[in-house]
MARROVEX-59470 format. One line per field, with one value per residue (C-alpha): z, y, x. Coordinates in steps of 0.5 Angstrom, whole numbers, plus 2048, in hexadecimal, padded with zeros to 3 digits. Layout:
% residues N
c3 <- Z; ...
c2 <- Y; ...
c1 <- X; ...
//
This chain:
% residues 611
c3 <- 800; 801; 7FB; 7F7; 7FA; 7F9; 7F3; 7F1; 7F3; 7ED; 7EE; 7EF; 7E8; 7E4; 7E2; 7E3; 7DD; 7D9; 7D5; 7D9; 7DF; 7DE; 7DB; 7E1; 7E5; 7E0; 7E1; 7E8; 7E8; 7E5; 7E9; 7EF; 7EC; 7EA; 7F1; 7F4; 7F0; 7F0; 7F8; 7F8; 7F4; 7F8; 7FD; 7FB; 7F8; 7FF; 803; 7FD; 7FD; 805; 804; 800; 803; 80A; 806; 803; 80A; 80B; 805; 807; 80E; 80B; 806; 80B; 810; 809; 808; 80F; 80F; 809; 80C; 811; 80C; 809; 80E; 811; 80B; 80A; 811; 80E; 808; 80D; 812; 80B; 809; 80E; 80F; 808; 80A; 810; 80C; 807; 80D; 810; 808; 808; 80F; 80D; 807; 80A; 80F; 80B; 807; 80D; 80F; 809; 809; 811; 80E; 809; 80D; 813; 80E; 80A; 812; 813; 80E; 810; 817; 813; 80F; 816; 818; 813; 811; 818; 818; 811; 814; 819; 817; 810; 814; 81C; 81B; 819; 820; 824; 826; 825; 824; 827; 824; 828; 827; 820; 81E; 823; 81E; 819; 81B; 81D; 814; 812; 817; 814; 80D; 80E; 811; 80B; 807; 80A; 809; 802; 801; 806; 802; 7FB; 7FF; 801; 7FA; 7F6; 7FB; 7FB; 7F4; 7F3; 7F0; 7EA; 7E4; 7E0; 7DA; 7D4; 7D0; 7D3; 7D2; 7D7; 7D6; 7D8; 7DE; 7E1; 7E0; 7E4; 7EA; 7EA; 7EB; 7F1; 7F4; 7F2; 7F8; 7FB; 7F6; 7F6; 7FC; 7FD; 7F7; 7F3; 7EC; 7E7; 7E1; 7DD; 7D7; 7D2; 7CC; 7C5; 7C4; 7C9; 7C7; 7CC; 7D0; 7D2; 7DB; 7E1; 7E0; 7E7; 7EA; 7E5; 7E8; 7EF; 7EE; 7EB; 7F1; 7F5; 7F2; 7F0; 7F8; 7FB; 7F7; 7FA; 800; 801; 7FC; 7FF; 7FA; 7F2; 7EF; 7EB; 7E5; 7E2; 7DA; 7D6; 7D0; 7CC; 7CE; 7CA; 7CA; 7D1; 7D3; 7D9; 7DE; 7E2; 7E8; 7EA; 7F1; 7F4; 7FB; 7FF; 7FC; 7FF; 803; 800; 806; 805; 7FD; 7FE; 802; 7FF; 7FC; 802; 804; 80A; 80B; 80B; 80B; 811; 811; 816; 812; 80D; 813; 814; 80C; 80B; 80B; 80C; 808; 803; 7FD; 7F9; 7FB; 7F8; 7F2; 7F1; 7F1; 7EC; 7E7; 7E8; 7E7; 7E0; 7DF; 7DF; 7E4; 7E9; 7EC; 7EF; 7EF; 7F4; 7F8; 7FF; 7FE; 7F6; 7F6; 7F3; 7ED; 7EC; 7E6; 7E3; 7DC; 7DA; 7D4; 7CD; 7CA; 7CC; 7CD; 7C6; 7C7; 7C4; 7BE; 7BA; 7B4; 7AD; 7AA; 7AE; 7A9; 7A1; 79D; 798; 792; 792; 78D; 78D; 78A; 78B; 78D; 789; 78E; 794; 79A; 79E; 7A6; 7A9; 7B0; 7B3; 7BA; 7BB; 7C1; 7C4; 7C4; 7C9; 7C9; 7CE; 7CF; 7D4; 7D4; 7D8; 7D3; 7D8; 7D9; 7D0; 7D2; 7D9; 7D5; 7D0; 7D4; 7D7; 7D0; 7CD; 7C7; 7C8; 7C4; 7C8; 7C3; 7C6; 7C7; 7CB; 7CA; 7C9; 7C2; 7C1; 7C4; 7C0; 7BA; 7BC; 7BD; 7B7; 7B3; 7B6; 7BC; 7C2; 7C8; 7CD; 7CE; 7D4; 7D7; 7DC; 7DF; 7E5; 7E8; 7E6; 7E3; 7DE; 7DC; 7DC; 7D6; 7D2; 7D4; 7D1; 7CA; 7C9; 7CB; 7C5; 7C0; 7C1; 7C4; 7C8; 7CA; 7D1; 7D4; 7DA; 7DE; 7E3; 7E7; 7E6; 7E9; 7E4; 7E3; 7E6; 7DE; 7DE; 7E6; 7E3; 7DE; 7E4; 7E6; 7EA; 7E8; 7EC; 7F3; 7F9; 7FD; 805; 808; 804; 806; 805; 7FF; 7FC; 7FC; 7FA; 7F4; 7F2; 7F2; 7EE; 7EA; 7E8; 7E3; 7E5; 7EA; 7F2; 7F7; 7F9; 7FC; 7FF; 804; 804; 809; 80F; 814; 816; 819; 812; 80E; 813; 812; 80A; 80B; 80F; 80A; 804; 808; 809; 802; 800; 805; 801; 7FF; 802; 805; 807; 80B; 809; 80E; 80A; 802; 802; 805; 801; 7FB; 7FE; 7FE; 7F7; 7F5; 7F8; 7F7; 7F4; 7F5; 7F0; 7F2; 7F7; 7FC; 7FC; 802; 7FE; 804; 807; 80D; 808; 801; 7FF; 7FA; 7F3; 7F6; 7F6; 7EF; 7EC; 7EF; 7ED; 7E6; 7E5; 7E9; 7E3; 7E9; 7EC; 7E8; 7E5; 7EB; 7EB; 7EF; 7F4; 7F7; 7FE; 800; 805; 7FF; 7F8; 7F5; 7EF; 7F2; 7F2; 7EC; 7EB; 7EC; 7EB; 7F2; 7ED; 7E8; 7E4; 7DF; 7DB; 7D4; 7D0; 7D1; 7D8; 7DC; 7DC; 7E2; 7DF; 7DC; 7E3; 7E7; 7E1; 7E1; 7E9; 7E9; 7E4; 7E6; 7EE; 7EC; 7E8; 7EF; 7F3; 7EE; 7EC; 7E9; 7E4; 7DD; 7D8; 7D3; 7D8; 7DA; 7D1; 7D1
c2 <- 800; 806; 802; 804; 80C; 80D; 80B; 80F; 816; 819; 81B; 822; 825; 821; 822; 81F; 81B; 81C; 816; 815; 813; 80F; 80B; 80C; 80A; 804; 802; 803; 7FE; 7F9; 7F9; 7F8; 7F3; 7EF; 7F0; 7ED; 7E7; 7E6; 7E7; 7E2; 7DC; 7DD; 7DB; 7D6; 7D3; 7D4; 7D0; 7CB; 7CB; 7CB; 7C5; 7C1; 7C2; 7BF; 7B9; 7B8; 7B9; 7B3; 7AF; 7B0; 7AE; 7A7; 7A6; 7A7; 7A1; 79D; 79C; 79B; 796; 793; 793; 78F; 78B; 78B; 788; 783; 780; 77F; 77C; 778; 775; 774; 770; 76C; 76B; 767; 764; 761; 75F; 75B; 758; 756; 753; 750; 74D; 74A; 747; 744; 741; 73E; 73C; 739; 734; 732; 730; 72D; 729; 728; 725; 721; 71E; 71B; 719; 715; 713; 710; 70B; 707; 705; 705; 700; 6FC; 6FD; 6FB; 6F5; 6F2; 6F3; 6F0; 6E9; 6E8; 6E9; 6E4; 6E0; 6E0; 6D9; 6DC; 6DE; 6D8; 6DD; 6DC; 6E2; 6E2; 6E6; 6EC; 6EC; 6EB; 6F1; 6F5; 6F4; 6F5; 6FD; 6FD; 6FB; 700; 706; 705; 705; 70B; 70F; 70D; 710; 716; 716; 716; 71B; 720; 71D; 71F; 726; 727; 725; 72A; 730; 72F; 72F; 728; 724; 721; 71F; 719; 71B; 717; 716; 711; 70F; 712; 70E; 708; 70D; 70E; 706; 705; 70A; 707; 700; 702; 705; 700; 6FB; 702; 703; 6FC; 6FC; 703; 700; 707; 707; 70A; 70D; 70E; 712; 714; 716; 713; 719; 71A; 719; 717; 71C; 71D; 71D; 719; 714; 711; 718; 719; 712; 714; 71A; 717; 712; 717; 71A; 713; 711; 717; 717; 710; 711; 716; 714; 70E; 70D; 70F; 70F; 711; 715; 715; 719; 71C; 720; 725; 72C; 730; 72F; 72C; 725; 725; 720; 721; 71C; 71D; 71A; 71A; 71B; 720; 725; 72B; 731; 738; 739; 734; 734; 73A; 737; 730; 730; 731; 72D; 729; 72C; 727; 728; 72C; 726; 721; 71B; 71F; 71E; 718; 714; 71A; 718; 71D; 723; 722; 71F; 724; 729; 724; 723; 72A; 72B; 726; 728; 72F; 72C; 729; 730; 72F; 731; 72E; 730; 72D; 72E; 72C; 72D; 72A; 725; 724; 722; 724; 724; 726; 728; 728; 72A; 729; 72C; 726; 729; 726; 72B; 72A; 728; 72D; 728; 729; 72E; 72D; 732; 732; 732; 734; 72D; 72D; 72A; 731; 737; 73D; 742; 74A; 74E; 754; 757; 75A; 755; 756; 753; 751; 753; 74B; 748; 743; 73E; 73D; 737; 731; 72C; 727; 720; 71B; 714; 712; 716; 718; 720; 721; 71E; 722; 728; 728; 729; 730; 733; 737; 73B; 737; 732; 72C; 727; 720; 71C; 717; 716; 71A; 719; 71B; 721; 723; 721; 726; 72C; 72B; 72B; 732; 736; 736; 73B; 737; 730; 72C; 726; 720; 71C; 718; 71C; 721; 71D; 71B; 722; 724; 71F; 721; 729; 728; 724; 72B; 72F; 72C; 72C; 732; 737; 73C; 739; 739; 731; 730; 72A; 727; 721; 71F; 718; 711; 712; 70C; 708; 70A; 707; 701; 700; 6FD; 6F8; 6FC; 6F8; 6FD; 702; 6FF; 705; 705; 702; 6FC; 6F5; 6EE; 6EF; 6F4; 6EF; 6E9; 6EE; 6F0; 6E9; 6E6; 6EB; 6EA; 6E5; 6E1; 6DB; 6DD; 6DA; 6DF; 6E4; 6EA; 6F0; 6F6; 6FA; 6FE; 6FD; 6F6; 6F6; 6F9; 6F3; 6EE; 6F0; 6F0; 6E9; 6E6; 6E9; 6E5; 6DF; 6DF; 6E1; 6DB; 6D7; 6D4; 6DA; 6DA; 6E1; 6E5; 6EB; 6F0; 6F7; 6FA; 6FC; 6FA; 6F3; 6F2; 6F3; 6EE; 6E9; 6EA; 6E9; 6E2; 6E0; 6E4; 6E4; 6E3; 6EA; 6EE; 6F4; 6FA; 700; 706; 70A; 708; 70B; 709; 707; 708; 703; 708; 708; 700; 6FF; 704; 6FF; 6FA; 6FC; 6FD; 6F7; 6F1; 6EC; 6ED; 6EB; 6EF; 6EE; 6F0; 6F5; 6F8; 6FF; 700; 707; 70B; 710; 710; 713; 715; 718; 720; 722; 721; 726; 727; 727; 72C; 731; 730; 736; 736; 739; 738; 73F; 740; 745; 74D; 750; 755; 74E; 74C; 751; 751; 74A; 749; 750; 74C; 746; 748; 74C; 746; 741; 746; 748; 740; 741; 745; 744; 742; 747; 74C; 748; 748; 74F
c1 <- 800; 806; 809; 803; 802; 808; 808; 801; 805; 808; 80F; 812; 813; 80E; 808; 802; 7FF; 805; 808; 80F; 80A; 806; 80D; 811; 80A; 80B; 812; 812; 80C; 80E; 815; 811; 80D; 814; 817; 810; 810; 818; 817; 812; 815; 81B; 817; 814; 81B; 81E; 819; 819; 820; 81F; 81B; 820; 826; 822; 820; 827; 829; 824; 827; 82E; 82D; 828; 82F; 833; 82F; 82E; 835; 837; 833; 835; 83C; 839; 836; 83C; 840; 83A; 83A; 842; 842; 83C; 840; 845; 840; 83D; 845; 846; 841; 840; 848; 845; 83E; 844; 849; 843; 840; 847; 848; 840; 841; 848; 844; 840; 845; 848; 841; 840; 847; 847; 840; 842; 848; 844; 840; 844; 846; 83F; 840; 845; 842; 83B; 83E; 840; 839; 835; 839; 839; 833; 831; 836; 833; 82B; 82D; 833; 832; 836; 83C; 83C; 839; 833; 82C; 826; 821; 81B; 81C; 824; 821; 81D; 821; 827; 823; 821; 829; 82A; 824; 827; 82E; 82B; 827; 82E; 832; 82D; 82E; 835; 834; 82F; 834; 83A; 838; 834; 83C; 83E; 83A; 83B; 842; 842; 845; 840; 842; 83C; 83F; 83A; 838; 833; 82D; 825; 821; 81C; 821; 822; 81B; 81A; 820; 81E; 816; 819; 81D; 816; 811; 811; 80F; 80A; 807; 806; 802; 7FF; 800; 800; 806; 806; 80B; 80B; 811; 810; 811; 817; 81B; 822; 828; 82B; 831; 831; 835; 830; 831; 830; 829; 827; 828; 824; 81E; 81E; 81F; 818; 815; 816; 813; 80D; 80C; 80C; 808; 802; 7FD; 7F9; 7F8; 7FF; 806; 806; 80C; 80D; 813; 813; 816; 815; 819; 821; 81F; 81D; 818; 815; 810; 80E; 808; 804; 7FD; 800; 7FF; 801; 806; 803; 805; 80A; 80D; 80D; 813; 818; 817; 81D; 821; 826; 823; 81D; 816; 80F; 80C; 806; 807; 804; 80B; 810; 80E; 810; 816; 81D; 823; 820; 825; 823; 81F; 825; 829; 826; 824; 82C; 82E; 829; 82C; 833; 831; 82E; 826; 822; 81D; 816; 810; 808; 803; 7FC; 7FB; 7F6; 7F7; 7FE; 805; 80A; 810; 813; 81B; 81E; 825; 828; 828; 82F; 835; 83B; 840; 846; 84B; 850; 856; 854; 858; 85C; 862; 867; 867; 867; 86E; 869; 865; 867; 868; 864; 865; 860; 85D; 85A; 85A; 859; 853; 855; 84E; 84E; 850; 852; 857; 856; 85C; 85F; 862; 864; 863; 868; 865; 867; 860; 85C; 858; 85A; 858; 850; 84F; 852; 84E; 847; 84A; 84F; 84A; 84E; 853; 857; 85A; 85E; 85E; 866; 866; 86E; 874; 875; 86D; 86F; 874; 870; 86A; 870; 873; 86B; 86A; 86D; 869; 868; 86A; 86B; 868; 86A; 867; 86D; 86E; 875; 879; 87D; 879; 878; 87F; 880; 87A; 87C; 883; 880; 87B; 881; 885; 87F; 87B; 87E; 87C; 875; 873; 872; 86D; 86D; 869; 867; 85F; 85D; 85C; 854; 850; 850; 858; 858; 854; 859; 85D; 859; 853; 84D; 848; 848; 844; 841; 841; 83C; 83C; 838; 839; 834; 838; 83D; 839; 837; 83D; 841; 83A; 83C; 843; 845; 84A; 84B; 84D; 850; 856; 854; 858; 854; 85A; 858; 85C; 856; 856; 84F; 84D; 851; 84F; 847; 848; 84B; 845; 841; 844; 844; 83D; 83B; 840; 843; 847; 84C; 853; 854; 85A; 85A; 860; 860; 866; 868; 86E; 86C; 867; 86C; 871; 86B; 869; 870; 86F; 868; 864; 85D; 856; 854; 855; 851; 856; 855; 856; 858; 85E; 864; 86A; 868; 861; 85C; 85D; 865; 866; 862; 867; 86D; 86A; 869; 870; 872; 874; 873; 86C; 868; 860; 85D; 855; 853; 84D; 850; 84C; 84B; 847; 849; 849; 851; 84D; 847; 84A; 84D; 853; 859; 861; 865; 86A; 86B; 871; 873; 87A; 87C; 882; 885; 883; 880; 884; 883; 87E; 87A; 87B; 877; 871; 870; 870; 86C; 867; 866; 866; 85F; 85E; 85E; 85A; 854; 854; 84C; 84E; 84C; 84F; 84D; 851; 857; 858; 858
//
């Protein structure tokens, strides 16, 4: 309001009304209005610069928060990571102290195991004396004494199943079961397992069904182990079916043969359904309990099939019954053979090319070859060597000629000494130098031991049915008879077995290698029953003597072992390495270096150890 009356007095000096004072009231009217709305907007620019600098204030402060929390995150998580280090580096100590744990269980199992069978063997074939031939004892049974024997001898035969079942478990969980696979009739197979079970099926008045198709081919398993696997099932499904029956049907599904066993059981609950498999697990049913054995069978069989690379599973309904089903793969694995074009014929001509040559990209499989005067090493080779070419020599000369045919990456050689080994090693270094020898010691397989004069292996326990059996089945007359065995109660019980079965034999109990040796010298026996594990010379040890002594004659011969030599797979005591040239310093370190990593990382594959 001042501002507006003082304005409206015309200076000193103008005249009212005139032009310039109505211009200079113009001007000064808008330089008012400038300076308002100026001083206006820099208020309003000051309270909003005032209101973002207090909230950048806030911002900076929130920041500063943050980044102390994330500092602190920082460091919580360093000291995290440090925590979880250590603990994987626990859980992986602890993982190896498990599963060491596990083998030694597994060995220490498969060791008492196989201890059980000698004093079973004496149980279950003193029983078997003295229920068939109480006389041998100039006793005689009462009822009582009879039947009470008699559930001694079916306790012992029910314990000797379970050390099977654990052998093998132990077996294929240290990872040494071995498969003897060829080609078999599975139909031959399911007759084979149906006989063993029919007295049971007889006598629960259960039918059987057997089903193979018109066009299932021969496959190519361990016949033995798929047998067993089909008993295991066959007698499962028998014993727990009180009436209807077995079915029984194989067919080709695709490049699998299946089997499926089926029953009209019982059936199993869902419960137990998941967990079947397991080993030593059974029916949760008391009526289940009741009728099952040690639990073991179907993980057995489910682990063999997987073994041959099938599989198994089962179906089932309570009240209905059950079928359990396994394929195995129909192809057989090739062996890899000696491709030609190792060397130019002489006879072909030259002709000059005209054109560029065009390389196609090819691989080349390394080539070895392998000297082994049993023949063995080649055929076990041969199921493992993938792209790899293994030339077969069983001599010197042999070897020679196939380094002379084409060069090879190395040469590997079975022999029974160092000896040996440094004869063949000095053939090659003058022949073909520069090309790397590799010995090792692998055991005469069970038809090279044959060789030798082993007719077959008697398994602990052993009856005197077993002993009837196997002296029926032998062809040849018998009336020597030697019993090698370093325990001479063992030996004492054999011989008393054999006299029972016939009494006319002439046996002669020997408790050392070396004495059984002088005797064969001096009066060899018809057959004789040889203890495969003894304190100076065992029973593989004395059949090498034997064979290479001209004045022992070929003397047939049963092994006896509480385990057999040839059921792990076989392994060398030693690996061997030369080369002509020897090893430089630098070669040195490289090949220990190599071969160190090689040792400790044992299931590498092929593909990456030929890289």
């Amino acid at each position: 309001m001042i501002l507006f009356l003082a304005s409206s007095i015309p200076p000193i000096g103008i005249k009212i009304g005139s032009a310039e004072a109505i211009t200079t009231l113009a001007a000064l009217w808008v330089v008012f209005l400038a300076i308002f709305v100026t001083r206006f907007e820099l208020r309003s620019l000051a309270m909003r610069l005032s209101q973002q600098y207090g909230h950048a204030k806030h911002l900076l402060k929130e920041a500063r928060d943050s980044r102390a929390e994330v500092v602190q995150a920082l460091d919580d998580l360093a000291h995290a990571n440090r925590q979880l280090m250590l603990l994987n580096q626990r859980v992986s100590d602890l993982r190896s102290i498990a599963e060491e744990g596990q083998k030694a269980k597994t060995n220490f199992v498969a060791q008492v195991s196989h201890e059980f069978r000698t004093p079973l063997n004496m149980i279950i074939g003193l029983v078997d004396l003295l229920v068939d031939a109480p006389e041998i004892y100039d006793a005689t049974l009462s009822p009582r004494m009879r039947d009470a024997l008699q559930i001694i001898y079916r306790n012992c035969q029910h314990l000797t199943n379970m050390v099977n079942d654990v052998l093998d478990l132990s077996r294929i969980e240290t990872e040494r079961m071995t498969l003897h696979k060829e080609h078999v009739s599975l139909k031959e197979l399911i007759e084979n397992a149906v006989d063993v079970v029919r007295p049971l099926l007889e006598s629960k008045k259960l039918a059987v069904r057997v089903n193979v198709a018109d066009d299932v081919p021969n496959v190519y398993c361990d016949g033995t182990r798929v047998e067993q696997v089909i008993l295991n099932l066959v007698s499962n499904c028998a014993r727990f079916t009180e009436k209807g029956g077995i079915s029984i049907q194989a067919s080709v599904q695709g490049h699998y043969l299946q089997v499926s066993i089926a029953d009209t059981g019982m059936g199993i609950s869902a419960t137990d359904l998941g967990r079947i498999f397991e080993p030593f697990t059974q029916g949760t049913a008391d009526s289940q309990r009741a009728k099952a054995g040690s639990g073991l069978g179907l993980s057995i069989s489910k682990q063999f099939i997987e073994l041959h690379g099938g599989r198994m599973w089962v179906e089932s309904e309570l009240g209905i019954g059950t079928t359990f089903y396994f394929g195995l793969p129909l192809f057989s694995p090739s062996s890899p053979t000696t491709r030609p074009g190792h060397q130019i014929s002489e006879s072909w001509i030259w002709h000059e090319r005209r054109s560029s040559p065009s390389f196609p990209d090819s691989h080349y499989y390394p080539r070895i070859v392998v000297c082994d005067e049993t023949g063995d090493l080649y055929a076990m080779l041969t199921r493992i060597a993938g792209e790899v070419e293994l030339i077969d020599t069983r001599e010197v000369a042999g070897l020679l000629a196939a380094l002379k045919h084409a060069p090879a990456q190395a040469v590997l050689v079975n022999v029974a000494t160092t000896e040996g080994l440094d004869r063949v090693s000095q053939a090659v270094k003058q022949e073909a130098k520069g090309t790397p020898i590799l010995g090792c010691t692998i055991p005469r397989s069970l038809d090279q031991v044959k060789k030798l004069g082993l007719q077959t292996q008697l398994t602990k326990p052993i009856t005197r049915v077993d002993l009837a059996r196997t002296l029926a089945e032998y062809n040849g007359p018998v009336e020597r008879v030697f019993v090698v065995d370093d325990d001479p109660e063992a030996a004492e019980l054999f011989a008393q077995m054999l006299r029972v079965c016939d009494s006319s034999l002439i046996i002669e109990t020997i408790h050392d290698g070396e004495e059984a040796l002088n005797r064969l010298r001096a009066c060899p026996p018809d057959i004789m029953f040889l203890d495969y594990v003894m304190p100076k010379m065992d029973g593989l040890k004395l059949l090498e003597v034997m064979s290479h002594d001209d004045d022992i004659p070929m003397v047939p011969t049963f092994l006896v072992s509480a385990q057999a030599p040839w059921d792990t797979p076989p392994k060398s005591n030693y690996l061997y390495v030369t080369v002509d040239d020897g090893f430089s310093l630098n070669n040195l370190l490289l090949s220990a270096l190599d071969l160190s990593s090689l040792l400790l990382h044992p299931h590498r594959t092929q593909d990456s150890a030929l890289e």
